[in-house]
MITORZA-16589 format. One record per residue: residue in three letters; x, y, z of N, C-alpha, C in turn. Coordinates in Angstrom, 1 decimal. Atoms other than C-alpha are relative to their C-alpha. Layout:
MITORZA-16589
ALA_X_Y_Z_X_Y_Z_X_Y_Z
...
end
This chain:
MITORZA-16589
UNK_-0.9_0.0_-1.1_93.6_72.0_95.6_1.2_0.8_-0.3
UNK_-0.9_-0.5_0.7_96.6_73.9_93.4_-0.4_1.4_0.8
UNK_0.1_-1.7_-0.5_94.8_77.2_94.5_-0.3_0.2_1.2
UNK_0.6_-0.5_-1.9_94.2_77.1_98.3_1.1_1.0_0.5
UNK_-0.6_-0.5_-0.6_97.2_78.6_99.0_-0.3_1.4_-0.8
UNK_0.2_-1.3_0.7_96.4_81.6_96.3_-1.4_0.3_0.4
UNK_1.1_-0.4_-0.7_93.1_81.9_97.6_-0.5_0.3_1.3
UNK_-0.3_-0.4_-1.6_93.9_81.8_101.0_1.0_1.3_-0.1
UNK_-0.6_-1.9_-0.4_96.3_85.0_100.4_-0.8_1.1_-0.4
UNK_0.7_-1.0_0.3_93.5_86.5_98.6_-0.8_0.4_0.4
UNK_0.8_-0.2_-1.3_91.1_86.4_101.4_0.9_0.5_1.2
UNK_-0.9_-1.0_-0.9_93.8_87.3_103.8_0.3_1.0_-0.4
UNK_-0.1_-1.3_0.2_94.7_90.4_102.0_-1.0_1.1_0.0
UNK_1.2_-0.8_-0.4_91.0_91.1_101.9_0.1_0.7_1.4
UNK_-0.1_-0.7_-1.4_91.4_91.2_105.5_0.5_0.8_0.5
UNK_-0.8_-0.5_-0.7_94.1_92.6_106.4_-0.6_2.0_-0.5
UNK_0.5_-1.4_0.9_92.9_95.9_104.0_-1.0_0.1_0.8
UNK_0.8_-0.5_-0.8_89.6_95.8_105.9_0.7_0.4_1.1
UNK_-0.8_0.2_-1.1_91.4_95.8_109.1_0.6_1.9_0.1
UNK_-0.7_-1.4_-0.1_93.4_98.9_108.1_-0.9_1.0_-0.2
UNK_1.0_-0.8_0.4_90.7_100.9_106.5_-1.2_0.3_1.0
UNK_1.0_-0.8_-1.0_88.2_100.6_109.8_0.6_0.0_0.9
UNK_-1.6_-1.0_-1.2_91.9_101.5_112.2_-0.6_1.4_-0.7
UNK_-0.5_-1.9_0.9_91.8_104.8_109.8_-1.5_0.9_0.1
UNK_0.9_-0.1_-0.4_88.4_105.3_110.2_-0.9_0.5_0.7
UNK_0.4_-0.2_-1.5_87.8_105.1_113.5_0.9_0.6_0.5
UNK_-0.8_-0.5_-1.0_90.9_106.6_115.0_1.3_0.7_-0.2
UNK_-1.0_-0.6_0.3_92.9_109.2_114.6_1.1_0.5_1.3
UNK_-0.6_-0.1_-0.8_96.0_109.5_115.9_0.5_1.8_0.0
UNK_-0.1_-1.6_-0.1_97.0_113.0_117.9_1.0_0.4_0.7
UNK_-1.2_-0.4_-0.4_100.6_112.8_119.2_0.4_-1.2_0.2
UNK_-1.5_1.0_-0.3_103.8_110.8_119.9_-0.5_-1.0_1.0
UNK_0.2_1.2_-1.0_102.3_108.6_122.5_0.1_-1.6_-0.4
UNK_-0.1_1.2_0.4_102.8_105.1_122.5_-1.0_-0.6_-0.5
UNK_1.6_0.6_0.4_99.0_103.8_122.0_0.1_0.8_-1.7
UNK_-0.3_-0.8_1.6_99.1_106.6_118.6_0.9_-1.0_-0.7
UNK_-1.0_0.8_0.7_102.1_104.8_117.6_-0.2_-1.0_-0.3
UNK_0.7_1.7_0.6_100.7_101.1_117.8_-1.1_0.1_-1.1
UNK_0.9_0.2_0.9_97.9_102.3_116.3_0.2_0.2_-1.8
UNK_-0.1_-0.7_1.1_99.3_104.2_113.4_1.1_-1.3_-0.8
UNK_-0.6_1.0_0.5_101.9_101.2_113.0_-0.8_-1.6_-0.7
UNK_1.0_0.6_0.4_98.7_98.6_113.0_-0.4_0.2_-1.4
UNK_0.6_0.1_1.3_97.6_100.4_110.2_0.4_0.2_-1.7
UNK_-1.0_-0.2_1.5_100.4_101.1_108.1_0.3_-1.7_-0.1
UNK_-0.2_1.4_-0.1_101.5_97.3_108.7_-1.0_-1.0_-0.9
UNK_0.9_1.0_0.4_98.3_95.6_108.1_-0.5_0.8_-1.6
UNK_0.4_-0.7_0.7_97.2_98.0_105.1_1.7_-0.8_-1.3
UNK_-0.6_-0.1_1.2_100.7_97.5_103.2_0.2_-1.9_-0.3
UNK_-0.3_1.2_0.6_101.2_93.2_103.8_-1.3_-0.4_-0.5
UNK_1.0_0.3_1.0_97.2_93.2_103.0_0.3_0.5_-1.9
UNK_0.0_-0.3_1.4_98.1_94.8_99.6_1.0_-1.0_-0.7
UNK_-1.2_1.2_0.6_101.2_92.3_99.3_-0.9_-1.1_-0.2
UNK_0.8_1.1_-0.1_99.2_89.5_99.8_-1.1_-0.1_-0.9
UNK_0.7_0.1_0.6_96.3_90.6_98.1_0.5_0.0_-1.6
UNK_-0.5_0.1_2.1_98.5_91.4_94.3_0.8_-1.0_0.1
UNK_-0.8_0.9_0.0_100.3_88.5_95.1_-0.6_-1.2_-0.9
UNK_0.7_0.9_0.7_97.8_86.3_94.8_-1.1_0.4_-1.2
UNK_1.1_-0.4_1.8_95.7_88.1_92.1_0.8_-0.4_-1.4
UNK_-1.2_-0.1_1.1_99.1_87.9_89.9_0.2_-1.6_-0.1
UNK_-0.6_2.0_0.4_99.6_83.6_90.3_-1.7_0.0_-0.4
UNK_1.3_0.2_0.7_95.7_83.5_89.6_-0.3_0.5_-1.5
UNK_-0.1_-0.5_1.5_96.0_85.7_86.3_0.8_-1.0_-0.9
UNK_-1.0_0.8_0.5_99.1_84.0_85.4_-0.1_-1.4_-0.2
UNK_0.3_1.3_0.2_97.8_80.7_85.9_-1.2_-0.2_-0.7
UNK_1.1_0.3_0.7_95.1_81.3_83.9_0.3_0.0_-1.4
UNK_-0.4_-0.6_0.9_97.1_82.5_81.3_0.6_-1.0_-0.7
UNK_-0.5_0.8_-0.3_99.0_79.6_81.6_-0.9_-1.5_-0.4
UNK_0.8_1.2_0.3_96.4_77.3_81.1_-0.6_-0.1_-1.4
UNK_0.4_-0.5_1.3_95.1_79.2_78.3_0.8_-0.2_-1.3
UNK_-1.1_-0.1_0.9_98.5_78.1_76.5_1.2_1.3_0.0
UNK_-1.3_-1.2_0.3_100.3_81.6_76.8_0.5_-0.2_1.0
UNK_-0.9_0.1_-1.7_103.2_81.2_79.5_0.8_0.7_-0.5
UNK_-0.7_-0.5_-0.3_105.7_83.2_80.5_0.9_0.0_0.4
UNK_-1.2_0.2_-0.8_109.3_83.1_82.1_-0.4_0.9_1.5
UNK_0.0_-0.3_-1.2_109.1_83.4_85.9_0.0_1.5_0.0
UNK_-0.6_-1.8_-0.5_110.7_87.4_86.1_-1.0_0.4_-0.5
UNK_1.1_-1.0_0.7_107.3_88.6_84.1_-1.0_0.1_1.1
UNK_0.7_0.0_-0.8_104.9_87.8_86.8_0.1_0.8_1.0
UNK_-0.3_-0.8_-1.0_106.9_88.7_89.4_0.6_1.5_0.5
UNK_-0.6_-1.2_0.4_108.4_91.8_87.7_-2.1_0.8_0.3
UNK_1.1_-0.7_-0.4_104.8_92.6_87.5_-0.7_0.5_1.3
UNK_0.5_0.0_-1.7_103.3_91.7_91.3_0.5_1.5_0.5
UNK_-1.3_-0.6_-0.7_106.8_94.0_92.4_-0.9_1.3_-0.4
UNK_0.0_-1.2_0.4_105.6_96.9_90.2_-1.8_0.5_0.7
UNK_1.6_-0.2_-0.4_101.7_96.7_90.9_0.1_0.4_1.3
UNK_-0.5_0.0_-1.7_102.7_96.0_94.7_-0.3_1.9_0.4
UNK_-0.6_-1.1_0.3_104.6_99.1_94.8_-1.0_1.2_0.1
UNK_1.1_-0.9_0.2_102.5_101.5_93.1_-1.4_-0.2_1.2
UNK_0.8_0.2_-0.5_99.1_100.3_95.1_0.5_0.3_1.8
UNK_-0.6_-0.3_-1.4_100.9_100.5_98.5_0.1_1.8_0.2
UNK_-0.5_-1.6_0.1_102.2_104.3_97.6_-1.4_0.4_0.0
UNK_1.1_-0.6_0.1_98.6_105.3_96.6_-0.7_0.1_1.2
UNK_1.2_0.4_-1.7_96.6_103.4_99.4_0.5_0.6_1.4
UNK_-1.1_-0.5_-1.4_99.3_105.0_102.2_-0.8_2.0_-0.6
UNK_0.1_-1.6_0.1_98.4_108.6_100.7_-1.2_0.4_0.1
UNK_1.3_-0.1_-0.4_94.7_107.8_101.0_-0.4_-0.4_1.2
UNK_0.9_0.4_-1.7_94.1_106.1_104.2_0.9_1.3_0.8
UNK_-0.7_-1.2_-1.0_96.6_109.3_105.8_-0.9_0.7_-0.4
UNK_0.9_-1.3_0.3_93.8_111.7_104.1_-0.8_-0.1_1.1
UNK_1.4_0.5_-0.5_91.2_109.6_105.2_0.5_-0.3_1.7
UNK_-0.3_0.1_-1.4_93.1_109.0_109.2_-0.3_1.5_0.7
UNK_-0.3_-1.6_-0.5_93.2_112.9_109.1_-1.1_0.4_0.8
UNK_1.5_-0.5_-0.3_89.3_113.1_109.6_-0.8_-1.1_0.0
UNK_1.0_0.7_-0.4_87.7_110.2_110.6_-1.2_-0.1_0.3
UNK_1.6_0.1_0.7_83.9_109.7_109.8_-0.4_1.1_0.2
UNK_0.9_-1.4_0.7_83.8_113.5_108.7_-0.7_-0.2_-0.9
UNK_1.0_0.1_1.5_81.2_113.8_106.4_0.4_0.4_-1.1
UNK_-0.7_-0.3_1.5_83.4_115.3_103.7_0.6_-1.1_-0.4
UNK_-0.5_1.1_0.7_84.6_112.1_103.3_-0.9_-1.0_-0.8
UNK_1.3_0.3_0.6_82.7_110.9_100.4_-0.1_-1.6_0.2
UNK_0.2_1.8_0.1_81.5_107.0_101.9_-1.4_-0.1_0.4
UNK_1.5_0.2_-0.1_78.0_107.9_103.1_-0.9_0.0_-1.0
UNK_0.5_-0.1_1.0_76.8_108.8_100.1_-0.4_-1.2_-1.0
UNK_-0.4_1.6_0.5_77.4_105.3_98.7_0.7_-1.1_1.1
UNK_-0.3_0.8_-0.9_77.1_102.7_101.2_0.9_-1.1_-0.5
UNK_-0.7_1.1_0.6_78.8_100.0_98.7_1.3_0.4_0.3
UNK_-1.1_-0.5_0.3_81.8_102.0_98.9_0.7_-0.3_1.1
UNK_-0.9_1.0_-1.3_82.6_101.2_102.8_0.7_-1.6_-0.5
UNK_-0.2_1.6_0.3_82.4_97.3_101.9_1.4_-0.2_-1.1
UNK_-1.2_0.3_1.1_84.8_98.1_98.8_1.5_0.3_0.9
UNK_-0.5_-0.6_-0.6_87.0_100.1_100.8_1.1_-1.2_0.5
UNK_-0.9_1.3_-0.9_88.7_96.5_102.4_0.5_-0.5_-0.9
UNK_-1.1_0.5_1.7_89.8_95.8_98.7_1.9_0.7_0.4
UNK_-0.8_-0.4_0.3_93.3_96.5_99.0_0.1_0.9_-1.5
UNK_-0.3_-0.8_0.9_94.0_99.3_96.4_-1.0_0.7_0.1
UNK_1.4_-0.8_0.5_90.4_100.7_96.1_0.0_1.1_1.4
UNK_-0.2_-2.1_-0.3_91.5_104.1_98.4_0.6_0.7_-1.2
UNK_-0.4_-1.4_0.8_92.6_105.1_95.3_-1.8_0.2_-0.1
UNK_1.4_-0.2_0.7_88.4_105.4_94.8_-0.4_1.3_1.0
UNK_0.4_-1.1_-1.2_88.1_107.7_98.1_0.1_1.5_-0.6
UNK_-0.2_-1.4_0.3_87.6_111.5_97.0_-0.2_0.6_1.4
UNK_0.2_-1.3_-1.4_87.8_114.1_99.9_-1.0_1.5_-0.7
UNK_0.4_-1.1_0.7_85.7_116.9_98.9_0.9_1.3_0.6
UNK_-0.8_-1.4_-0.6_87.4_120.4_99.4_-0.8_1.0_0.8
UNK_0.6_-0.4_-0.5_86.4_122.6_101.9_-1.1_0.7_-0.2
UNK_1.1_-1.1_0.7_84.7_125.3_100.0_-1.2_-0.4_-0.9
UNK_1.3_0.9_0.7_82.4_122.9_97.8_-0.6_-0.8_0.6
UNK_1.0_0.7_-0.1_79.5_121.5_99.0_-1.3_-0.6_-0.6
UNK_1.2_0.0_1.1_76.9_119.7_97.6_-1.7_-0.3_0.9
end
């Protein structure tokens, strides 16, 4: 019962990441209009509190294992950590789903090739795994 609430944000952050990653997907936005806007806000929104949510709770689940294990910590280490993970994973995953919003289920975007990789794709963080191929190389 200790971990419902950590495992309930770690399933919601699942979500919220899927959420954003089949917005970016499916629909790219192509000017200032308001609908563009909600959408692009939808997916910046739900993409960065799924990533909060999801290293939030990965970080009290480590920590508490760590914890149990006998090694503990002072509060600021955890959350110094979460802050910095956060952070980083947010900046990455925003520079990949804007690649990936650019061209929506172009085939240069390497996810057909490996169907497992859609399903990962709703992990918070795991657009750092997306490659774009460049235009001039084909395989």
């Amino acid at each position: 019962m200790e971990f419902v609430y950590a495992l309930s944000g770690l399933f919601a952050g699942l979500f919220l990441g899927a959420v954003a990653v089949v917005t970016a997907l499916t629909y790219t936005p192509y000017g200032a209009s308001l609908f563009d806007t909600a959408i692009t806000a939808l997916t910046g929104v739900t993409l960065q509190l799924g990533n909060l949510l999801f290293i939030s709770a990965l970080t009290a689940l480590a920590f508490e294992g760590l914890a149990m294990g006998g090694i503990r910590y002072p509060a600021v280490v955890p959350a110094a950590f979460a802050y910095v993970l956060t952070h980083v994973t947010v900046y990455y995953s925003c520079i990949r789903i804007t690649d990936l919003q650019s061209e929506p289920l172009d085939p240069d975007v390497i996810i057909k090739h490996n169907p497992f990789r859609a399903l990962v794709l709703g992990v918070p963080g795991s657009l750092l795994l997306i490659r774009v191929r460049s235009p001039t190389r084909r395989n």
